[in-house]
Kinemage of the C-alpha trace (Angstrom):
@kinemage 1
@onewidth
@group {chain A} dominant
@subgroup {mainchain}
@vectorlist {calphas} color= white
{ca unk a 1} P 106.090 -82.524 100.515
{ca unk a 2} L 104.576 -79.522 102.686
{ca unk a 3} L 104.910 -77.001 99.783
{ca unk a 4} L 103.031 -80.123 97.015
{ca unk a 5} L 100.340 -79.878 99.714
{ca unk a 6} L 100.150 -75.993 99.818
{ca unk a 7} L 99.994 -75.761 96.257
{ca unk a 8} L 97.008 -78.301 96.127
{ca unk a 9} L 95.039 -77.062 98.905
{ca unk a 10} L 95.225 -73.297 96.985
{ca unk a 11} L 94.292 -74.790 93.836
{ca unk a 12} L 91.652 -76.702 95.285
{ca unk a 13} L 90.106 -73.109 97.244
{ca unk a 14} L 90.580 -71.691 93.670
{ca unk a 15} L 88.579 -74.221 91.967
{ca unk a 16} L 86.057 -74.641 94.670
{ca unk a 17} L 85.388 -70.557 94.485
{ca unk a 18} L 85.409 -70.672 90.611
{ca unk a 19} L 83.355 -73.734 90.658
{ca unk a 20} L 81.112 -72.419 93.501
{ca unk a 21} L 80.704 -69.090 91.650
{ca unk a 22} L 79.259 -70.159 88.372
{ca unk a 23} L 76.630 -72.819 90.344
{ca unk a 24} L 75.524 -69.799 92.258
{ca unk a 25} L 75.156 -67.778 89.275
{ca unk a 26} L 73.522 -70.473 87.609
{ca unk a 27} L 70.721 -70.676 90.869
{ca unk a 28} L 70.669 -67.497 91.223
{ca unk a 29} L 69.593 -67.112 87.061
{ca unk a 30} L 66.561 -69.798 87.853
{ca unk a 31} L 65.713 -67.719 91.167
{ca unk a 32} L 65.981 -70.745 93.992
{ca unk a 33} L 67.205 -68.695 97.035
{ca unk a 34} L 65.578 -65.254 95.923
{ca unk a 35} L 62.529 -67.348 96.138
{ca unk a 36} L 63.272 -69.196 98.884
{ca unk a 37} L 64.710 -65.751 101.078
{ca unk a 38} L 61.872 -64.363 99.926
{ca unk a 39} L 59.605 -66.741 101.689
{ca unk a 40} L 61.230 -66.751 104.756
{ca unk a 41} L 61.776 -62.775 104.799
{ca unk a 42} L 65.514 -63.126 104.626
{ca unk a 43} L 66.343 -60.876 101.698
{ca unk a 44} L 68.926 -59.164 104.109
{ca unk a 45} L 70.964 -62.433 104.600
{ca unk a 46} L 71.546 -62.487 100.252
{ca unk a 47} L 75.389 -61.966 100.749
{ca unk a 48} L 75.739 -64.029 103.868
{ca unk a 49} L 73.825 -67.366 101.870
{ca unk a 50} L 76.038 -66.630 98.731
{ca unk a 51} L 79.521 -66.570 100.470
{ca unk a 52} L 78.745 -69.789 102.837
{ca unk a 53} L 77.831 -71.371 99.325
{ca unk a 54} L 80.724 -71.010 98.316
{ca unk a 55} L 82.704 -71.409 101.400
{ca unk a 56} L 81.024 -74.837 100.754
{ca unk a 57} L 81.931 -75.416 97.820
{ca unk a 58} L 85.410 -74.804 98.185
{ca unk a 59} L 85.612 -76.886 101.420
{ca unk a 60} L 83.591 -79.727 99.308
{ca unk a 61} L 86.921 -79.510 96.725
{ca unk a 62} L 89.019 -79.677 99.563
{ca unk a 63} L 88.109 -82.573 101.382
{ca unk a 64} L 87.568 -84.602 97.528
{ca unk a 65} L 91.300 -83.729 96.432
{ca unk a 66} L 93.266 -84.605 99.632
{ca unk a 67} L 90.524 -87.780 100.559
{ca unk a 68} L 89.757 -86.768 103.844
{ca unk a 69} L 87.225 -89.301 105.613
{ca unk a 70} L 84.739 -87.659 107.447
{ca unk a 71} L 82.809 -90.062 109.826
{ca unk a 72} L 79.457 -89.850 110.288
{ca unk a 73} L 76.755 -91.920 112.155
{ca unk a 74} L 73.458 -92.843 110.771
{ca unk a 75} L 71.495 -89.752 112.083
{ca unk a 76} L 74.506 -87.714 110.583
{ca unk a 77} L 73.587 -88.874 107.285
{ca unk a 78} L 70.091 -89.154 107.193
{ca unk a 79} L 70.497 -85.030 108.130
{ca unk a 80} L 72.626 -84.569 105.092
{ca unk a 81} L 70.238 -86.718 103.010
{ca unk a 82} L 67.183 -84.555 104.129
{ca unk a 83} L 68.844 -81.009 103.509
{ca unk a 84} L 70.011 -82.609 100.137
{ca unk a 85} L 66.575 -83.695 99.138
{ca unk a 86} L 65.229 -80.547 100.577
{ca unk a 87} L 67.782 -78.340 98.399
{ca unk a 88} L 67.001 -80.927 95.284
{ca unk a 89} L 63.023 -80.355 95.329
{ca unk a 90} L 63.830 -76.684 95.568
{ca unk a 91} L 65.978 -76.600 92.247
{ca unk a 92} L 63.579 -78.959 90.623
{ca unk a 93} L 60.673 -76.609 91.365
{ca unk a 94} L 62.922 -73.339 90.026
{ca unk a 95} L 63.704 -75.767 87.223
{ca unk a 96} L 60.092 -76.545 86.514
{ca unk a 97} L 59.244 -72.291 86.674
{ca unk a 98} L 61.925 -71.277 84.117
{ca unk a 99} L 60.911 -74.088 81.242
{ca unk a 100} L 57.917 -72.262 81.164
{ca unk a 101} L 60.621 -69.700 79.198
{ca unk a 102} L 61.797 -71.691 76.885
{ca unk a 103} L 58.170 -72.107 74.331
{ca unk a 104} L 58.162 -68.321 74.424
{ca unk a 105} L 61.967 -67.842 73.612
{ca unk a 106} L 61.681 -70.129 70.965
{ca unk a 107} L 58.996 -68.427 69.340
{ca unk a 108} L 60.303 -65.487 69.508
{ca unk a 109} L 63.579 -66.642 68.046
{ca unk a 110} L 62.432 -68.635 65.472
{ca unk a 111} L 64.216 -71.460 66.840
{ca unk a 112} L 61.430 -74.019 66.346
{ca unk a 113} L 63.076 -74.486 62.909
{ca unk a 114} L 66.799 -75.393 64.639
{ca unk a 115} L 65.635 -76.860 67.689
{ca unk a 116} L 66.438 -80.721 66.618
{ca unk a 117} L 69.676 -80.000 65.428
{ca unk a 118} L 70.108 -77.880 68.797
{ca unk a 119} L 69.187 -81.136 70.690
{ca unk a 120} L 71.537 -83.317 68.137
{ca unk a 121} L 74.688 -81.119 69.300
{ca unk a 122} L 73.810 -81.659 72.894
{ca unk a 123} L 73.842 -85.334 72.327
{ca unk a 124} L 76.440 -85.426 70.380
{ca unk a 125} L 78.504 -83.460 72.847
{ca unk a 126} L 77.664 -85.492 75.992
{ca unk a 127} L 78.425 -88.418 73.813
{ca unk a 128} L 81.639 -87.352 73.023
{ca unk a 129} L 82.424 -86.253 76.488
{ca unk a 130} L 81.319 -90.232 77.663
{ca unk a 131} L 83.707 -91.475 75.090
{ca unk a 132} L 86.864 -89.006 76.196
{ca unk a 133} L 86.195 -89.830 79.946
{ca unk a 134} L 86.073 -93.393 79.192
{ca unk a 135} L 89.803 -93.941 77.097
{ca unk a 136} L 90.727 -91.261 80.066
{ca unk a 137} L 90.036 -93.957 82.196
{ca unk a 138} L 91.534 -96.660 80.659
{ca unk a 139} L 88.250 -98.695 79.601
């Protein structure tokens, strides 16, 4: 039983890093903590913000796969609620910066010709996905 527990909490650090990795390097594309180091002069602390990221991460997978029940009081989670809606109107803004791009890529592309059956494929993809997840389910 010790060693089934092992095995999951590595795989769940392994997934959490891997996880944690590609959502950094997807923030880090749209420029949310450059910009938001930059504004608090804290370029120097890059490495430190990128390795508790995904230190969180990771932890975030841990406590999910082995349901560990953290208790926390009201102020507890109105805290977590605030840095979440802090760190969600920060994305949003990035988000908002970098579709600025995407007129000027598709020009220069010539995607404006493709771009419906682009946003077909995407549909048809997460509609797909909906249907899989649902007979994985059992509904």
């Amino acid at each position: 039983m010790l060693i089934r527990h092992v095995c999951l909490a590595i795989a769940a650090f392994a997934g959490g890093a891997v996880i944690a990795g590609g959502y950094f390097a997807f923030i880090s594309l749209i420029g949310v903590y450059p910009k938001l180091l930059e504004k608090v002069k804290g370029n120097r602390h890059y490495i430190l913000i990128e390795c508790l990221l995904t230190y969180g991460a990771s932890l975030a997978n841990v406590i999910y796969i082995f349901n560990i029940r953290i208790p926390v009081t009201q102020i507890g989670l109105a805290v977590i609620t605030l840095f979440g809606g802090i760190f969600t109107g920060c994305l949003i803004g990035a988000l908002a910066e970098v579709l600025n791009v995407f007129p000027i890529i598709s020009r220069r592309f010539y995607l404006r010709r493709y771009l419906p059956y682009v946003i077909y494929a995407v549909a048809a993809g997460k509609m797909i996905g909906s249907i899989i997840g649902l007979t994985a389910n059992g509904l």
